[in-house]
ZADO-1210 file (C-alpha; in nm, 4 decimals, padded with zeros to 6 digits):
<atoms>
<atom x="01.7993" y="-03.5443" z="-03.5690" code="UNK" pos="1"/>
<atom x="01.9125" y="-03.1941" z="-03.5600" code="UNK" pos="2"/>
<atom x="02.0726" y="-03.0529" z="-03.2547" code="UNK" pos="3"/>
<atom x="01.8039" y="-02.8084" z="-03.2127" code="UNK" pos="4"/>
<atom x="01.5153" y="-03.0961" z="-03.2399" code="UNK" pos="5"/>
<atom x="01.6878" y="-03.2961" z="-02.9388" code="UNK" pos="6"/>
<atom x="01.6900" y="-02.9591" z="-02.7138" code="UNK" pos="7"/>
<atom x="01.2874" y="-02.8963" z="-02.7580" code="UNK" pos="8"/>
<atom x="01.1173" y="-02.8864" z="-02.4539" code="UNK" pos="9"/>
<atom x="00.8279" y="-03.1479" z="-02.3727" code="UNK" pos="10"/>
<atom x="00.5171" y="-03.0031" z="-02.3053" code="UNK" pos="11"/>
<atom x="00.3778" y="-02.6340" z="-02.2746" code="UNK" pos="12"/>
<atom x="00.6592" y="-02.3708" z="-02.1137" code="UNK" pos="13"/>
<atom x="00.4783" y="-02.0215" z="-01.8960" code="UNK" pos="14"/>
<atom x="00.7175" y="-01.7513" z="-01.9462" code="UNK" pos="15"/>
<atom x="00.7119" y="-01.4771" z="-01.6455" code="UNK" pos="16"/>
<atom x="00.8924" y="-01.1219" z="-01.7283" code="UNK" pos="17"/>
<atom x="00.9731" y="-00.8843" z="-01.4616" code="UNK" pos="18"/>
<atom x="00.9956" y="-00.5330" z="-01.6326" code="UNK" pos="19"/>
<atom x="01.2228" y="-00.3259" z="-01.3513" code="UNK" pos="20"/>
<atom x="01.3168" y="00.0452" z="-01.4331" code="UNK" pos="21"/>
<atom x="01.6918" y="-00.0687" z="-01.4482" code="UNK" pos="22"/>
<atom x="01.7005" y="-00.4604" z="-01.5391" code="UNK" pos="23"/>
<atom x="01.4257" y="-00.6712" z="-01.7570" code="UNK" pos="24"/>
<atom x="01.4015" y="-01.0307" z="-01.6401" code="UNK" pos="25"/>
<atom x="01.2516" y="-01.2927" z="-01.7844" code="UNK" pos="26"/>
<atom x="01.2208" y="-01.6640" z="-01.7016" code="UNK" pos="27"/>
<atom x="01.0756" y="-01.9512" z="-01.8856" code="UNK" pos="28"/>
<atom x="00.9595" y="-02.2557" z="-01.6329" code="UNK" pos="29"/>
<atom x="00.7633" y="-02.6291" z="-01.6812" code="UNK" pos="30"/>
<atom x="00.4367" y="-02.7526" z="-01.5494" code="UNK" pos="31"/>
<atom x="00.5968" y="-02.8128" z="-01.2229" code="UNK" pos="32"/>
<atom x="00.7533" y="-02.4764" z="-01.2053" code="UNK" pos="33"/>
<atom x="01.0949" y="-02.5874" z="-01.2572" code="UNK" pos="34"/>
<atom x="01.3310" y="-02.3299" z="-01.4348" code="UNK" pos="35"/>
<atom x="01.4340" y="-02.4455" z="-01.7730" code="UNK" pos="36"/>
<atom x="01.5548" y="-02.0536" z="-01.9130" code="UNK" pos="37"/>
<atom x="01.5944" y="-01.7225" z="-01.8223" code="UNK" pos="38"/>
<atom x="01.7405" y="-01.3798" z="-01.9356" code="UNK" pos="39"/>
<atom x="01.8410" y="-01.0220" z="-01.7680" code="UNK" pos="40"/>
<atom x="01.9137" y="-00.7103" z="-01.9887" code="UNK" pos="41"/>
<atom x="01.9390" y="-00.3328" z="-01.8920" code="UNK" pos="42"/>
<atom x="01.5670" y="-00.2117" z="-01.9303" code="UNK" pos="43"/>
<atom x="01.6675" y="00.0848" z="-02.1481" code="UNK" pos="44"/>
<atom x="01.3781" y="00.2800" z="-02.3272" code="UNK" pos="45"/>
<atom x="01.2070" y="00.0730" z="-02.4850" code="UNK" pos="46"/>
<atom x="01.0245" y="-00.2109" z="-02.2722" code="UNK" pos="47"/>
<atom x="00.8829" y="-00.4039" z="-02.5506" code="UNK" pos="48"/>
<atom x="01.1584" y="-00.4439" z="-02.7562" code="UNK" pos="49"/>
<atom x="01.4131" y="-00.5432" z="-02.4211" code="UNK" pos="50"/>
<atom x="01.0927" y="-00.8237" z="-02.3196" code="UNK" pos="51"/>
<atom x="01.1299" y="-00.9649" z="-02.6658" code="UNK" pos="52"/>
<atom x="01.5176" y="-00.9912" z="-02.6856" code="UNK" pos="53"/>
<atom x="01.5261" y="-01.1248" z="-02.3141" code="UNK" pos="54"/>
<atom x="01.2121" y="-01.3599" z="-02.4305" code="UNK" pos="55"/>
<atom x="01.4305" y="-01.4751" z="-02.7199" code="UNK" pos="56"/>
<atom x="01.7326" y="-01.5698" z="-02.5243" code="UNK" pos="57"/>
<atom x="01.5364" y="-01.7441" z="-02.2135" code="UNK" pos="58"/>
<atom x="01.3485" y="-01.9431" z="-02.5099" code="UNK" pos="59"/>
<atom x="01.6836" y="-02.0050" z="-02.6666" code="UNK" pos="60"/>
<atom x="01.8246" y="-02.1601" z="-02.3130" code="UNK" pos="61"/>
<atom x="01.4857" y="-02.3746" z="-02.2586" code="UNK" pos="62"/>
<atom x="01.5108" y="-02.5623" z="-02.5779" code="UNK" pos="63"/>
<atom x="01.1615" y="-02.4173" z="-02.6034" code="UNK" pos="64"/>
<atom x="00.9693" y="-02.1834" z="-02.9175" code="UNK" pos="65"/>
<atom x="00.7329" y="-01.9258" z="-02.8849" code="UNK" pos="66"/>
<atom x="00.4895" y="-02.1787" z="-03.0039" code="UNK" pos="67"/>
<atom x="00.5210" y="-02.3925" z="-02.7168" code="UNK" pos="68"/>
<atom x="00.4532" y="-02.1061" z="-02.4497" code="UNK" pos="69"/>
<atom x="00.0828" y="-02.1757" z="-02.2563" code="UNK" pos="70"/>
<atom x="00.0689" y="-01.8313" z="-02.0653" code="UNK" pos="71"/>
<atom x="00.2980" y="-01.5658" z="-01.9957" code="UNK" pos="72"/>
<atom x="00.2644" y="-01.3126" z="-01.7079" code="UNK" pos="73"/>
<atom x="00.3928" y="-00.9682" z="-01.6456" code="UNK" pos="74"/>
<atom x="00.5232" y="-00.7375" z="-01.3843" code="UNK" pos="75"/>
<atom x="00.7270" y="-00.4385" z="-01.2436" code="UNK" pos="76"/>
<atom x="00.7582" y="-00.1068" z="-01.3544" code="UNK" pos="77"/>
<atom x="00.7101" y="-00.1642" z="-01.7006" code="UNK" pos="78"/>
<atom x="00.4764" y="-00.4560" z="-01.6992" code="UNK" pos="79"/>
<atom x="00.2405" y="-00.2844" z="-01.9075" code="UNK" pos="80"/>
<atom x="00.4841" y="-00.1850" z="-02.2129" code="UNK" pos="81"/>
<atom x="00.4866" y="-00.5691" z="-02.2780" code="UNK" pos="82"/>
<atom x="00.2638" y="-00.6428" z="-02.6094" code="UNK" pos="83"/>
<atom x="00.2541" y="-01.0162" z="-02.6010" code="UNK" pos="84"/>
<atom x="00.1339" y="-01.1277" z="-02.2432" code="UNK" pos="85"/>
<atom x="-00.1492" y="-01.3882" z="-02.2347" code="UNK" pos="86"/>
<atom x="-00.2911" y="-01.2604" z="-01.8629" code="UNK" pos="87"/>
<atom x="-00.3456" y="-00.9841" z="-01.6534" code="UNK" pos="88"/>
<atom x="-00.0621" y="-00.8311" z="-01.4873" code="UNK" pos="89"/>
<atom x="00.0454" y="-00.8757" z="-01.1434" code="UNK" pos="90"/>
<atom x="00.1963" y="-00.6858" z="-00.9026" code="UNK" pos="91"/>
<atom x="00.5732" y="-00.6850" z="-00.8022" code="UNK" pos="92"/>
<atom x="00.4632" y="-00.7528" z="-00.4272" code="UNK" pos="93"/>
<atom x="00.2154" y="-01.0352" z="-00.5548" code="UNK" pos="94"/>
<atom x="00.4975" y="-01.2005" z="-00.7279" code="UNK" pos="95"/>
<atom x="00.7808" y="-01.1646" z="-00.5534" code="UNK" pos="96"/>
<atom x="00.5910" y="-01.3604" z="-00.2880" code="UNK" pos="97"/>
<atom x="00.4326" y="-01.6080" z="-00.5079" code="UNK" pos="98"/>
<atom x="00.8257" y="-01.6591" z="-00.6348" code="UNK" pos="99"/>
<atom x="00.9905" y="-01.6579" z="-00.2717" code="UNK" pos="100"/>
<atom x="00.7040" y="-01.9321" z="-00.1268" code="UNK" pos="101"/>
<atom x="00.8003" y="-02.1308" z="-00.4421" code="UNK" pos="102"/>
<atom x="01.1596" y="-02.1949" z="-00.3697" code="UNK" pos="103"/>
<atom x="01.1256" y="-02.1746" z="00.0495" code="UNK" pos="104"/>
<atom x="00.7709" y="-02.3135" z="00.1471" code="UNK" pos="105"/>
<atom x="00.7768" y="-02.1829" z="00.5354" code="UNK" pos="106"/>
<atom x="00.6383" y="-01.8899" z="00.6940" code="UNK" pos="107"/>
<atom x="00.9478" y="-01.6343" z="00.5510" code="UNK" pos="108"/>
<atom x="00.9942" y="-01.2926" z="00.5764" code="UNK" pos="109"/>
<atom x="01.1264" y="-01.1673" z="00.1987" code="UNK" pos="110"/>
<atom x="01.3546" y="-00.8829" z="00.1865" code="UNK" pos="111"/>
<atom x="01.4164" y="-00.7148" z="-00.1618" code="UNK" pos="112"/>
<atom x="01.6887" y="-00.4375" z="-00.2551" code="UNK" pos="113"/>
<atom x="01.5759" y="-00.3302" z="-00.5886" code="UNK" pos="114"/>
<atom x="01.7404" y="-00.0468" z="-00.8543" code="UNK" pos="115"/>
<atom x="01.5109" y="00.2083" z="-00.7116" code="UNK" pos="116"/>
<atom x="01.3240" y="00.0884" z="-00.4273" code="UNK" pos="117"/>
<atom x="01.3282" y="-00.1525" z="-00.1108" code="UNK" pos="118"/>
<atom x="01.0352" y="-00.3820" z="-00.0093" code="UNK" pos="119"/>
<atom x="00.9694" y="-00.6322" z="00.2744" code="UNK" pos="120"/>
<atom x="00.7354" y="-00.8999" z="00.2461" code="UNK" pos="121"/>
<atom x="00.5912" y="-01.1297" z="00.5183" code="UNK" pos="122"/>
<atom x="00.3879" y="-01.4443" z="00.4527" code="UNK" pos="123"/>
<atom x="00.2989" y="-01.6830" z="00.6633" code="UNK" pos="124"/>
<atom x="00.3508" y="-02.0878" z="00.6381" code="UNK" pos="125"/>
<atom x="00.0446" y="-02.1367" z="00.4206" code="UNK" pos="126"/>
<atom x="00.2265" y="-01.8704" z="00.1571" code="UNK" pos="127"/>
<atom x="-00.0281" y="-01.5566" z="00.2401" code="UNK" pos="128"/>
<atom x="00.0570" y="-01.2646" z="00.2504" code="UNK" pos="129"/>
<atom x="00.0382" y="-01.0678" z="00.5612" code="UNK" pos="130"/>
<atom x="00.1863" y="-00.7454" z="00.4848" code="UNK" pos="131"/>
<atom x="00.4311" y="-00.5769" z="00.3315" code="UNK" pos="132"/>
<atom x="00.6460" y="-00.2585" z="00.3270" code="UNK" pos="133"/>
<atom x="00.8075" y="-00.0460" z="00.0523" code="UNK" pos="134"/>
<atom x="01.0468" y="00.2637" z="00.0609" code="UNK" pos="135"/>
<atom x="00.9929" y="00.4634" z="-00.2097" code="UNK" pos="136"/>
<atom x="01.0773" y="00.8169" z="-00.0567" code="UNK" pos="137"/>
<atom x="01.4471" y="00.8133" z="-00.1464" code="UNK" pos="138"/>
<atom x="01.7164" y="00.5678" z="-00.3038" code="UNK" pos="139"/>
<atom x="01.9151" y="00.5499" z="00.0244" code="UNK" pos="140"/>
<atom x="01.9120" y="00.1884" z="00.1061" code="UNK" pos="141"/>
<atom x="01.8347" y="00.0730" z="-00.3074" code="UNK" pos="142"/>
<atom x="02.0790" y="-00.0173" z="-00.6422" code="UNK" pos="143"/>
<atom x="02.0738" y="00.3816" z="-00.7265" code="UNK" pos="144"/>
<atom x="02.2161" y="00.4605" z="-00.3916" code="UNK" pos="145"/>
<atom x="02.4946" y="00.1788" z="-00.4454" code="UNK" pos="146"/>
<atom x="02.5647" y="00.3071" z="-00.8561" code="UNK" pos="147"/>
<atom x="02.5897" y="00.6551" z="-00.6895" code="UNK" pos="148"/>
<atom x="02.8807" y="00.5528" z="-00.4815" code="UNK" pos="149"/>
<atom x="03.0456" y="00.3406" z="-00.6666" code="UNK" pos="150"/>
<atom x="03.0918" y="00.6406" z="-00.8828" code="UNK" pos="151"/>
<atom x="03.1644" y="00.8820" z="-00.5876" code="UNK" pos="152"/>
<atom x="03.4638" y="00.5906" z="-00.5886" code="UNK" pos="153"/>
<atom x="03.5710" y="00.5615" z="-00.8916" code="UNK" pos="154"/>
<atom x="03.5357" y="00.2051" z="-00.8889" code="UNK" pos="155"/>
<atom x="03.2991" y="-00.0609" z="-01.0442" code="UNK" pos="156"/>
<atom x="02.9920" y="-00.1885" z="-00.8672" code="UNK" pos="157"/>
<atom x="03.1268" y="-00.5756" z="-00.9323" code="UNK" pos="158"/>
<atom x="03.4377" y="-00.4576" z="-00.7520" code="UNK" pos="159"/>
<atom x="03.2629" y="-00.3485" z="-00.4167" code="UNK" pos="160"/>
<atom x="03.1649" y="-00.6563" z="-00.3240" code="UNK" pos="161"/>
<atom x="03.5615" y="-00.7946" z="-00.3030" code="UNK" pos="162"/>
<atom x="03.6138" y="-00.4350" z="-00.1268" code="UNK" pos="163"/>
<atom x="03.3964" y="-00.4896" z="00.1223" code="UNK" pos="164"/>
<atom x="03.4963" y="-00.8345" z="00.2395" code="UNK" pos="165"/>
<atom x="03.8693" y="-00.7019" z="00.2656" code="UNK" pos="166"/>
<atom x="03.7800" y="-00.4454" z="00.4608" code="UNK" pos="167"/>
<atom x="03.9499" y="-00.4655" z="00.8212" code="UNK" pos="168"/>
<atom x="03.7893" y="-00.1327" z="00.9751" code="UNK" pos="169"/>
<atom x="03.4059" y="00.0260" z="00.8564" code="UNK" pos="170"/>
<atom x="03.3875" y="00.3888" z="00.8127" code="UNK" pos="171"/>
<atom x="03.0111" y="00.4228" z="00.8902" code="UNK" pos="172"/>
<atom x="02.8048" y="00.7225" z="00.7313" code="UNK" pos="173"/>
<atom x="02.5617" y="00.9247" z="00.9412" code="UNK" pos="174"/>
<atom x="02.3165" y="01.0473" z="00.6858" code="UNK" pos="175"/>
<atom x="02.0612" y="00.8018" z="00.5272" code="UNK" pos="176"/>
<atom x="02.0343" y="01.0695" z="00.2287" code="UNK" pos="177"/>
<atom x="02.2357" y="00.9706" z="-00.1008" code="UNK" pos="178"/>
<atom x="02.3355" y="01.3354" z="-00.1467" code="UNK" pos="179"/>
<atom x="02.4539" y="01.3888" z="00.1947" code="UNK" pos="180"/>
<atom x="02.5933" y="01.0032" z="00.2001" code="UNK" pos="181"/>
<atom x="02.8427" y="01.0930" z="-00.0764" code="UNK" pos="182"/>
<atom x="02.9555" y="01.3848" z="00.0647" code="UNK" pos="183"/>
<atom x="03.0487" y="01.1973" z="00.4036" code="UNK" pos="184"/>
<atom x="03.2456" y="00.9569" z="00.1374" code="UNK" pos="185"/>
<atom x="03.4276" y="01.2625" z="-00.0555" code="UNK" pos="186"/>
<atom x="03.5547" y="01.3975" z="00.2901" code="UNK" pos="187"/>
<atom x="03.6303" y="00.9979" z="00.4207" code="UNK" pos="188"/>
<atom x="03.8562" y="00.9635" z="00.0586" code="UNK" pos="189"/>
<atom x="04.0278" y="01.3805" z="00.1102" code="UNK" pos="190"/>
<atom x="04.0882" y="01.2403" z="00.5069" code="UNK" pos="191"/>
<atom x="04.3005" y="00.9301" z="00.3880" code="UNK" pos="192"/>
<atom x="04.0659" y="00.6521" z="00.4759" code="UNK" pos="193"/>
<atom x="04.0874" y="00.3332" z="00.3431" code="UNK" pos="194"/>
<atom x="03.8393" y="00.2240" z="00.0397" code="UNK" pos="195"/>
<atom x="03.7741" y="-00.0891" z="00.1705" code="UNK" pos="196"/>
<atom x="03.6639" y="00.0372" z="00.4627" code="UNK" pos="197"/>
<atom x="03.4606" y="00.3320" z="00.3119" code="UNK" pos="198"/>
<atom x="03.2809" y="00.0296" z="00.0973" code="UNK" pos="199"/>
<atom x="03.1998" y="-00.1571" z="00.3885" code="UNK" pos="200"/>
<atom x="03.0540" y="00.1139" z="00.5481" code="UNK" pos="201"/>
<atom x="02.8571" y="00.2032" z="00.2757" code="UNK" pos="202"/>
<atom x="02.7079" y="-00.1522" z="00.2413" code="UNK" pos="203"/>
<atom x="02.6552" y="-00.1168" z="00.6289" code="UNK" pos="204"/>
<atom x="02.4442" y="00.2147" z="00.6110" code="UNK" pos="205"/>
<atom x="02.2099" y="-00.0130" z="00.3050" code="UNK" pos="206"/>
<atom x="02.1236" y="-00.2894" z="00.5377" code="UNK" pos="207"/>
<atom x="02.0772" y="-00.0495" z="00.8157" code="UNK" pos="208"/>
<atom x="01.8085" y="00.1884" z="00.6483" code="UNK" pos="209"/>
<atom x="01.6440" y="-00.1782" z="00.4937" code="UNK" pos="210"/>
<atom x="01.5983" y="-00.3578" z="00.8179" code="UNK" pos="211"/>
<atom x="01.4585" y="-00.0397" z="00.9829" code="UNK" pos="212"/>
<atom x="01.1808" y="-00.0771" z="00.7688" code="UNK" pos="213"/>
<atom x="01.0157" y="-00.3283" z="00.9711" code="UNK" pos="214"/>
<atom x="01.0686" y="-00.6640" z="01.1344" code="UNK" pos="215"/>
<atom x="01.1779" y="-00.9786" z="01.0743" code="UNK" pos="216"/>
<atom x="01.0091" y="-01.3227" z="01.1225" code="UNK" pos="217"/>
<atom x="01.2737" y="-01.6100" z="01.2138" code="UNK" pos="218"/>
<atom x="01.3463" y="-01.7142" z="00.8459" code="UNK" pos="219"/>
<atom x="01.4388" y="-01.4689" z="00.6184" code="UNK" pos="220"/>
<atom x="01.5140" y="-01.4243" z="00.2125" code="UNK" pos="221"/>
<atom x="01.6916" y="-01.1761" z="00.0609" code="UNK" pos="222"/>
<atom x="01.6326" y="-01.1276" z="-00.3352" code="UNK" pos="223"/>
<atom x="01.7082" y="-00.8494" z="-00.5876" code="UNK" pos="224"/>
<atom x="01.9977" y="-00.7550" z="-00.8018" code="UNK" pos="225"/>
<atom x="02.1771" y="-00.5968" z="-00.5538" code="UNK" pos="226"/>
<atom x="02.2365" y="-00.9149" z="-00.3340" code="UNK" pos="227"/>
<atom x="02.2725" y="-01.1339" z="-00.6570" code="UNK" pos="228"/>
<atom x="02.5824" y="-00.9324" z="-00.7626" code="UNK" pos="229"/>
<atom x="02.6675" y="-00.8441" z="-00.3932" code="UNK" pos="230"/>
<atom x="02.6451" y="-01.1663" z="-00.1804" code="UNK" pos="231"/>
<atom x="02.8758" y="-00.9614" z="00.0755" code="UNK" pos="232"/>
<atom x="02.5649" y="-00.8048" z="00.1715" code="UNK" pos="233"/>
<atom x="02.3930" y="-01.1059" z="00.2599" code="UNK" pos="234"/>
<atom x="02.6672" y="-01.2312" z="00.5285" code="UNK" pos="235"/>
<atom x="02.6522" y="-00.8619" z="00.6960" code="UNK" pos="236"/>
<atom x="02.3150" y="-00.9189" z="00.7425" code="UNK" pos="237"/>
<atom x="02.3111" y="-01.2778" z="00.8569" code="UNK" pos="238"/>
<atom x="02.5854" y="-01.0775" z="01.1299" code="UNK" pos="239"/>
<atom x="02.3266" y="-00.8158" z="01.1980" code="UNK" pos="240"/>
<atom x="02.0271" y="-01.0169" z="01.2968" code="UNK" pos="241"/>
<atom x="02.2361" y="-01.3387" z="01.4155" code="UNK" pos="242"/>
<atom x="02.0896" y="-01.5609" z="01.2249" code="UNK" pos="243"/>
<atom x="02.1513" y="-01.7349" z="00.9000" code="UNK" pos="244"/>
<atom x="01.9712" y="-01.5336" z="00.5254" code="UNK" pos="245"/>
<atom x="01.8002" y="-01.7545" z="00.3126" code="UNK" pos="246"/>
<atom x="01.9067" y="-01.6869" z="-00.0661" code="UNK" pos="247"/>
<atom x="01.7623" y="-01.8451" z="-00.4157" code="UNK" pos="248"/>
<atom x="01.9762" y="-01.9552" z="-00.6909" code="UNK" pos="249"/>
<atom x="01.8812" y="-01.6751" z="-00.8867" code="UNK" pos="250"/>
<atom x="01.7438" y="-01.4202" z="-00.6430" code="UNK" pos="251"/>
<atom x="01.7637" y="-01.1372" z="-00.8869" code="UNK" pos="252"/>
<atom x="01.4883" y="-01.3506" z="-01.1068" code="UNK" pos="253"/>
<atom x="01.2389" y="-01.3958" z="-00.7983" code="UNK" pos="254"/>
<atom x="00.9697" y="-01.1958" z="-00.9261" code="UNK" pos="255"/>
<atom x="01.0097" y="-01.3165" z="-01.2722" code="UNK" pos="256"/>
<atom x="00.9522" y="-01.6333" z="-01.1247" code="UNK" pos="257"/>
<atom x="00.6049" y="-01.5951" z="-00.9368" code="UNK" pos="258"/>
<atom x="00.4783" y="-01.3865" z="-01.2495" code="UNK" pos="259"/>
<atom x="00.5444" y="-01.7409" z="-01.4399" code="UNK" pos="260"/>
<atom x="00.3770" y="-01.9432" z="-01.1211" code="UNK" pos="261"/>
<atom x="00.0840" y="-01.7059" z="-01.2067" code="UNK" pos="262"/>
<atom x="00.0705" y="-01.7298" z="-01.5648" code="UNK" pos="263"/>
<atom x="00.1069" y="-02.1623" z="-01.4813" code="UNK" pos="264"/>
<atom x="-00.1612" y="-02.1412" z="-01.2235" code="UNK" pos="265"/>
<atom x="-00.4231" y="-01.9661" z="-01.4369" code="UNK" pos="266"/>
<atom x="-00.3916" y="-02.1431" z="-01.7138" code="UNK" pos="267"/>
<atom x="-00.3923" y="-02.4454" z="-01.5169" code="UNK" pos="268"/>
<atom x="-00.7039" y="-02.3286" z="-01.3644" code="UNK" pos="269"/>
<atom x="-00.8845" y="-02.1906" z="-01.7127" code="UNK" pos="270"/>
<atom x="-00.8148" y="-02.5309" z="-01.8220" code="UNK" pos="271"/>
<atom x="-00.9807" y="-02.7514" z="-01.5404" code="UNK" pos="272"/>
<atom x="-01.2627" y="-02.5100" z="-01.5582" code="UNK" pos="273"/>
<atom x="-01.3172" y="-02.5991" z="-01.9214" code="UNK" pos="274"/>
<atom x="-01.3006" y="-02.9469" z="-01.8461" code="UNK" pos="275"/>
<atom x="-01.5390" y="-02.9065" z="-01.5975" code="UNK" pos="276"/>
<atom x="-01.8109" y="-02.7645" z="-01.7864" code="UNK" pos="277"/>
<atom x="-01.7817" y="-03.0444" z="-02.1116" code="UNK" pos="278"/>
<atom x="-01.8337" y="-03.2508" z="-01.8384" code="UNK" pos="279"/>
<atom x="-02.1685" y="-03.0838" z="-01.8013" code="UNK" pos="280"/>
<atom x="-02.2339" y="-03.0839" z="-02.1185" code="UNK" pos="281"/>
<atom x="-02.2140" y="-02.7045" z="-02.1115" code="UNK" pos="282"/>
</atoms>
């Protein structure tokens, strides 16, 4: 038996892809929703063609073909630039809480830092959804404002996290605008101050304009790319609203997740409607 033979997966696989304007993620999960593969690669310009190579690898990891997929969901920003989708596409909001109620099944409040925007999503303890917020006005508080300052610094956004732990003092910004932000962290590097501290403040000012979006119910989840590749950020909030974050394995593939619940619970549901009507004799 070839080694390839004794990796295939049992059973149908639902593949979920989460189309972002600055990461494409794609997951590939069983019957029972567990994750078996999954995949993240800068969106670049052509949608499509990024969904198929992340498809390719997440298939690759699952032991699975593209035979032995049952449904396949998409979402984000470029959820419609993906040709081979079996359903309707959902919305970010709509799967990022079907994905966040899958791993923590309690009434949660789900905070997400994306590339280019913020949301916060409340459900309550039977999973529905009771409203959510989004800032899409400005990048202060999102990935963008974060890549902006890590250039401002000259340093890599894997390295702030480390930077901001060290810190021992926080040079807080006043401005909530990325233009005016970095020029509060050009005068804070001519004026001496420590990095460190300048990254910790800048982390600081994030959390600050995200939880003044609205407010929290007693559990909380953080997802995103920015807290996958920034856990720092997590623990300043946990110190910020006293109480401890909830945080996925993979937070950055949350959505990706509930677009595969979705793709899993349709077909699921097309199916027992079939075998409801021969049944009938329909």
């Amino acid at each position: 038996m070839s080694d390839k033979t004794s990796r295939r997966t049992p059973g149908p696989v639902y593949v979920g892809l989460d189309m972002g304007s600055s990461r494409s993620k794609v997951v590939v999960i069983d019957e029972a929703g567990k994750l078996l593969g999954h995949a993240v690669k800068k969106s670049g310009t052509d949608f499509s063609r990024t969904a198929k190579a992340c498809l390719d690898s997440a298939l690759e990891m699952a032991g699975a073909e593209f035979d032995d997929i049952a449904g396949a969901m998409s979402t984000g920003y470029g959820r419609s630039n993906v040709g081979f989708v079996t359903e309707e596409s959902k919305t970010e909001i709509g799967c990022l809480a079907k994905g966040g109620y899958h791993h923590f099944p309690e009434a949660i409040t789900i905070i997400d830092i994306g590339g280019q925007d913020n949301k916060i999503i409340k459900l309550d303890a039977a999973g529905h959804r009771l409203n959510f917020k989004m800032n899409r006005k400005c990048a202060a508080g999102t990935g963008a404002f974060l890549e902006e300052m890590s250039a401002r610094l000259d340093v890599s956004l894997e390295e702030m996290n480390h930077l901001a732990r060290d810190a021992r003092e926080m040079i807080k910004l006043g401005s909530y605008c990325t233009v005016f932000s970095a020029t509060e962290v050009l005068e804070s590097i001519r004026n001496g101050k420590n990095v460190n501290d300048i990254v910790k403040g800048i982390f600081y000012s994030m959390i600050r304009r995200v939880l003044e979006m609205d407010s929290l119910t007693e559990r909380v989840v953080m997802t995103g790319g920015v807290v996958a590749h920034n856990a720092y950020l997590v623990e300043m909030v946990d110190e910020m609203i006293g109480r401890p974050v909830l945080l996925a394995e993979y937070p950055q593939l949350m959505g990706a997740v509930g677009a595969a619940l979705y793709a899993r619970d349709e077909n699921q549901s097309a199916g027992a409607t079939t075998a409801q009507a021969s049944s009938k004799g329909e």
